[in-house]
N, C-alpha and C positions, 0 to 999 in steps of 0.2 A: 288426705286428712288422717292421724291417728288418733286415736284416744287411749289415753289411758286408764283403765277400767278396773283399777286396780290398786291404790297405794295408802299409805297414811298420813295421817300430822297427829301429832302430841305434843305437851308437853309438861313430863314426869311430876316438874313442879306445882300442878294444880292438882293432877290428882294420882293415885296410887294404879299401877299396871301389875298385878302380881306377877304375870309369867316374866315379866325383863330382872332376870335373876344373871346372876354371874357371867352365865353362859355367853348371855347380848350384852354384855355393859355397852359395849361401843353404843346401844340402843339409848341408853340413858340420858337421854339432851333431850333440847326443843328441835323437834323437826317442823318449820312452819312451810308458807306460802312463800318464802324470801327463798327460803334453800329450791322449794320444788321448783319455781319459778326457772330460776337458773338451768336449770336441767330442761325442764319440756323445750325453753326457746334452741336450745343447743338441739334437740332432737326433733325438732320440726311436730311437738307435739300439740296440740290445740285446745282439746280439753282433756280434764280429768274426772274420776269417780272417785271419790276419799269414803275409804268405810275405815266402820269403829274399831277400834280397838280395844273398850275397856266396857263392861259392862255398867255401865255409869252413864244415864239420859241428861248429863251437864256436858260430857264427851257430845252427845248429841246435837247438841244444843250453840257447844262452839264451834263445831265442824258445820253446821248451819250457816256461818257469818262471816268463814273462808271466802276471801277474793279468786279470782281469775285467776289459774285456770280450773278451779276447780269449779265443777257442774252440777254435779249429783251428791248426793251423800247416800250411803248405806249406815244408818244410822241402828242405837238399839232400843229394846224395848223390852221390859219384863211379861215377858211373854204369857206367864203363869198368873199374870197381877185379874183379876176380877172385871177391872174398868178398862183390860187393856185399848178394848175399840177405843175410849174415848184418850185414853192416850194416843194414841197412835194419829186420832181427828187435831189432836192439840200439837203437834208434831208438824203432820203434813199443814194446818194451818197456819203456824206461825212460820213455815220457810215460803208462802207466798210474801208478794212484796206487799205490804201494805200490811200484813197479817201481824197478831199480837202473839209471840212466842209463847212457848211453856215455861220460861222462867220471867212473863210476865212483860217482858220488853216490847216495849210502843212500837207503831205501826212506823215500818221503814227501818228499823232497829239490825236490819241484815245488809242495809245499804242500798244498792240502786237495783232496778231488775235483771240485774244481770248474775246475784245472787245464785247460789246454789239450793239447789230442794234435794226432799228429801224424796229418793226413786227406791228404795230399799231398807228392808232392818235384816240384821244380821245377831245370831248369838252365836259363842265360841265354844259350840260344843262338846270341841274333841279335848276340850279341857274340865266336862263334868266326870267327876266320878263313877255316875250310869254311864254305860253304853247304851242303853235304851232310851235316854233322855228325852233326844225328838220323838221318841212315839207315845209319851205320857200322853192322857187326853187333856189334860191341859194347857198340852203343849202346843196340842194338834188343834185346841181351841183357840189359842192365840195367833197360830200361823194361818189359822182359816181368817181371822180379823184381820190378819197383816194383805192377806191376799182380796178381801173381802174392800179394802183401801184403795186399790188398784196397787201395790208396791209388789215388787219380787221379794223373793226370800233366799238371801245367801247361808249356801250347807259347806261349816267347813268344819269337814272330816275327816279322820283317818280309814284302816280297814275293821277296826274296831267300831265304830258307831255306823256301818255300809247296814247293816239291817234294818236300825233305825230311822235311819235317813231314808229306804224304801219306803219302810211302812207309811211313812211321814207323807211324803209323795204322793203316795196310792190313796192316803186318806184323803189329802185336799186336790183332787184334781186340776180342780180351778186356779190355782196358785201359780204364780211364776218362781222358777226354781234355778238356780245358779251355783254350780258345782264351784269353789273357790279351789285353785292349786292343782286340777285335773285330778282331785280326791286324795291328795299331799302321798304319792309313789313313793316307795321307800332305795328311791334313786343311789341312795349313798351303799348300800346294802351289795349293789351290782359291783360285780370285780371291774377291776382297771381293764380301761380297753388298752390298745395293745397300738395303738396310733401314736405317734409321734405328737407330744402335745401341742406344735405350734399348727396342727392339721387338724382338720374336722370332715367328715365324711362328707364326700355330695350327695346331691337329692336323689342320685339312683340307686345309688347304695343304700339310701335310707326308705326307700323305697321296696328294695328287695327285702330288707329285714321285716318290714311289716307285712312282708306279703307272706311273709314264714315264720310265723309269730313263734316258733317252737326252736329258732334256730335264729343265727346274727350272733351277733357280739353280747357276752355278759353271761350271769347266771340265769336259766330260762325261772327259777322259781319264784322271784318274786316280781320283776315283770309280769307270768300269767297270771295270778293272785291278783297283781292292779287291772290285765284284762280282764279276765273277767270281773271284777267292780264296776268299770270302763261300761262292759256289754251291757249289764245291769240297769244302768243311771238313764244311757245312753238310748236304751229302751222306751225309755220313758219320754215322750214327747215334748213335755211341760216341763222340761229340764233342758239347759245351756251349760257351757263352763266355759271355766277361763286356763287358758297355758299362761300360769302365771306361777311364780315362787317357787318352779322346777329346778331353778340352780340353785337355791336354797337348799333343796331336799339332795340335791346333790353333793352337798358340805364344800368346803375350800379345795377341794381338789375336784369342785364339777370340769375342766375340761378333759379329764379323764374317765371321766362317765359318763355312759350314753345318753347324755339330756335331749341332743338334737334327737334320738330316734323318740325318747318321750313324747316332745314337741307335736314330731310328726305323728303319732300315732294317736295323740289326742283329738288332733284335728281328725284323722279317719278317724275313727269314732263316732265325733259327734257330728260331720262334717263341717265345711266352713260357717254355712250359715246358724249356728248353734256353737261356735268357740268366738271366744273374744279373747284377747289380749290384754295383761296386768302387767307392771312392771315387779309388786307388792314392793316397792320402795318405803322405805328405809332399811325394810328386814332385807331387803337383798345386797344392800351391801355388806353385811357380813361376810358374805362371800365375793362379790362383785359388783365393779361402778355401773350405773343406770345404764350408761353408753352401752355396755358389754352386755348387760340383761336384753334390750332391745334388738340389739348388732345378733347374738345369738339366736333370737326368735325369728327372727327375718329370715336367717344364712338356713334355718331346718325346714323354713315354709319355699326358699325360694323357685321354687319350681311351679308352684300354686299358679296360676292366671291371675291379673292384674284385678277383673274381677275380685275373685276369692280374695287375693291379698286385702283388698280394703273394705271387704266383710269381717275379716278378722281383725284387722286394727281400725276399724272403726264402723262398720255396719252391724254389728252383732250388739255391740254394745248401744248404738242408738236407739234401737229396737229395743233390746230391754231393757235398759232405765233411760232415755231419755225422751223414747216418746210415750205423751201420756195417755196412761189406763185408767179410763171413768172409774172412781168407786163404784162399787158393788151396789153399797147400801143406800 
């Protein structure tokens, strides 16, 4: 089994995405359930996680009514809003079946049970202004409600908001915590490896680099920079991640950046039962097709135990959003 723990759908035309500026045009279209679909049957994949993308609870709302295979939604939520709990009750009640959404939609309005819920809310923080953002108390008010729901809380960060995202942590214990992007490494940053690009290192190779985190292929400085972030998160019990959107961070020319030893070094980290696997599809293909995002994560784990291997593309993500966590309240 895998799962995909990790991707999107939009589409532009409904509502405004500010960050898909120039840079992503290719971003700019509908990506629905037609397109993913095509792709999971090709890659043997079963279900999927779709989180939000737009800071907009109608985003929420239609990613709720997503067919097969999509499972979970990481959905959002105005964190800072006063009534957030009872947002968040109107939310997770209307993605049961039978349930009456928050834009009002009669019981059954999401289709059969085999629907998607909502397992998570998510904000895009590494896109506020503050870097302190997550440790506002009202922040930390909200994600206590979000956790208080039973839902996880996806942190996606850069090394700029890493203190915030602590503090955040340490303040709700009780929270379920989900590193997105293994904390977005600044992959692109690392000089050219020096490998033949139709080649990629093997597992013992990738194996000895981690085991000398000071030395291997690349600039050692911002590698340790994301180690130690890595050691930090990693520390912390109440926190997962995903190896997901590392060829991203690795720009168009990721087969010449160390992304396999990223890979691997995220799984040591967090070890297997605490990483899952994302494709972050559609944003990866800017760089590359699904096939190749997948085909890469496999070829940096394959040494893992068959075990391990189906903890990270599909045990880690069961656990945390698909089995369910009584509310609190």
């Amino acid at each position: 089994m895998i799962i995909d723990a990790h991707h999107h759908l939009w589409d532009p035309s409904d509502r405004p995405y500010p960050w898909m500026d120039d840079s992503v045009a290719p971003l700019r279209r509908r990506f629905d359930t037609d397109d993913l679909s095509a792709l999971t049957r090709a890659a043997g994949i079963d279900r999927t996680i779709v989180v939000q993308a737009a800071h907009d609870p109608g985003e929420t709302e239609w990613l709720l009514t997503q067919p097969s295979p999509v499972v979970g939604v990481v959905g959002w939520v105005d964190l800072t809003a006063p009534d957030v709990a009872d947002r968040l009750a109107a939310l997770v009640d209307g993605a049961r079946p039978g349930g009456v959404g928050p834009g009002g939609a009669g019981p059954g309005a999401r289709g059969a049970d085999s629907g998607p819920r909502l397992v998570g809310i998510r904000h895009q923080a590494h896109d506020e202004p503050d870097p302190g953002w997550l440790a506002r108390p009202e922040v930390v008010r909200g994600v206590r409600a979000v956790a208080a729901a039973g839902l996880a809380f996806d942190l996606l960060v850069r090394a700029r908001e890493q203190a915030a995202a602590l503090a955040l942590v340490d303040a709700v214990p009780e929270g379920r915590f989900v590193l997105d992007h293994a904390g977005k490494p600044a992959i692109a940053d690392e000089p050219r490896t020096t490998r033949p690009r139709a080649g990629e290192p093997c597992a013992a190779e990738l194996r000895a680099a981690s085991a000398h985190p000071d030395r291997g292929p690349g600039d050692p400085g911002p590698a340790d920079a994301w180690r130690s972030r890595m050691r930090d998160l990693a520390a912390r019990p109440n926190v997962v991640v995903k190896a997901s959107g590392l060829l991203t961070e690795a720009g168009p020319d990721w087969r010449e950046r160390p992304v396999h030893r990223y890979i691997r070094e995220t799984v040591e980290h967090f070890g297997p039962d605490r990483t899952m696997w994302g494709s972050d599809w559609p944003v990866s293909t800017l760089v590359a097709d699904h096939a190749a995002v997948l085909a890469t994560t496999q070829a940096a784990l394959d040494d893992l135990s068959p075990t391990e291997r189906d903890t990270v593309f599909a045990g880690t993500a069961t656990r945390t959003y698909l089995v369910e966590h009584p509310s609190q309240t």
